[in-house]
N, C-alpha and C positions, 0 to 999 in steps of 0.2 A: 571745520564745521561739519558735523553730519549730515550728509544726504537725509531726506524725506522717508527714502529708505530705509536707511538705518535707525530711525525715529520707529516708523510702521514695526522692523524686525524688534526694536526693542520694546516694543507696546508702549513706546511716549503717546504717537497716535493713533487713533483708532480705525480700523479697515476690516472690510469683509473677508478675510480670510477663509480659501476654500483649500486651503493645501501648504503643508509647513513640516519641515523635518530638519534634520540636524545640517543639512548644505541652505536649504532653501526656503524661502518662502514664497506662496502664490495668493494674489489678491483680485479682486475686482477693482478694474478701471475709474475712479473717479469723476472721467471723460472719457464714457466709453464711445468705441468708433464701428462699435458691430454689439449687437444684440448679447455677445457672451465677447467678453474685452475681459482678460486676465493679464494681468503681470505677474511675474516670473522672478524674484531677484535672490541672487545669490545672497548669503549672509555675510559674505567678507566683501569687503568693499573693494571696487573694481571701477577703476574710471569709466572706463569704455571698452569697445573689444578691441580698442587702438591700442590699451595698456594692459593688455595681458601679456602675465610672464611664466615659463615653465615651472608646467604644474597644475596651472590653471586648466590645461585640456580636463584635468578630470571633473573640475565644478562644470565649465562649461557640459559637458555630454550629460553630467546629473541634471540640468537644466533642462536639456532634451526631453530625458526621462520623464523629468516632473509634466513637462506639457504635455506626454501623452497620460501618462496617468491624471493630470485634469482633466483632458478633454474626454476622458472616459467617464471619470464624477459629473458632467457638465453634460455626458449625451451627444457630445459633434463628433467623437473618433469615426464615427460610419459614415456620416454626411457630409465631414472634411474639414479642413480646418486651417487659418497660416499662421505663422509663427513667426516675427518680424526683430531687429537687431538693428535699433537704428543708430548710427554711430558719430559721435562728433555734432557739432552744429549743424554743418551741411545734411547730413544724413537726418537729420531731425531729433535728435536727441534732445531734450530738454532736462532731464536728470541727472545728472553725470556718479550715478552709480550703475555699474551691466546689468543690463534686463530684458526680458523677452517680451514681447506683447503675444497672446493667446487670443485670434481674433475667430468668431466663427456666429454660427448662428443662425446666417445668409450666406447668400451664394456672392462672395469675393471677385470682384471685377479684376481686369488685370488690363495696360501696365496700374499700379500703384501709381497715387502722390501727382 
């Protein structure tokens, strides 16, 4: 069955898209957890970053890219920003297609969670 993701990538559902090209797509959070909450998700399906296999390093580093080029469109590249990979159940994943969260906005506490 397709991830929500792969629904969003194929325009079943509908999302705020602020960023999309031939590896990736980038949306607005649903349930955002910071003032600017973007997701990040690859277009080919990826369990987790427990199941990447080689090859994969180069979608994942395009993912990178893609966040800093949102967070440029978005205005936080200069006042900062985190970039989060939650993985597996424990890690809090609830999607299980790979994805980034693009949190910023405010000033991010730390530890997390």
């Amino acid at each position: 069955m397709p991830s929500i993701f792969t629904k969003i990538i194929n325009k079943e559902i509908p999302a705020k898209i602020v960023h999309e090209d031939e590896v990736c797509i980038a949306f607005h959070d649903i349930n955002p957890q910071a003032p600017i909450h973007v997701v990040i998700a690859p277009k080919k399906e990826i369990r987790s970053l427990a199941d990447i296999e080689k090859g994969d390093e180069k979608i994942l580093g395009h993912l990178l890219t893609a966040a800093s080029t949102v967070a440029q469109k978005l205005e936080i590249d200069k006042s900062g920003y985190r970039v989060v990979i939650n993985t597996n159940d424990d890690g809090g994943q609830t999607v299980f297609h790979i994805h980034l969260h693009l949190l910023g906005g405010r000033a991010l506490g730390w530890p997390p969670g």
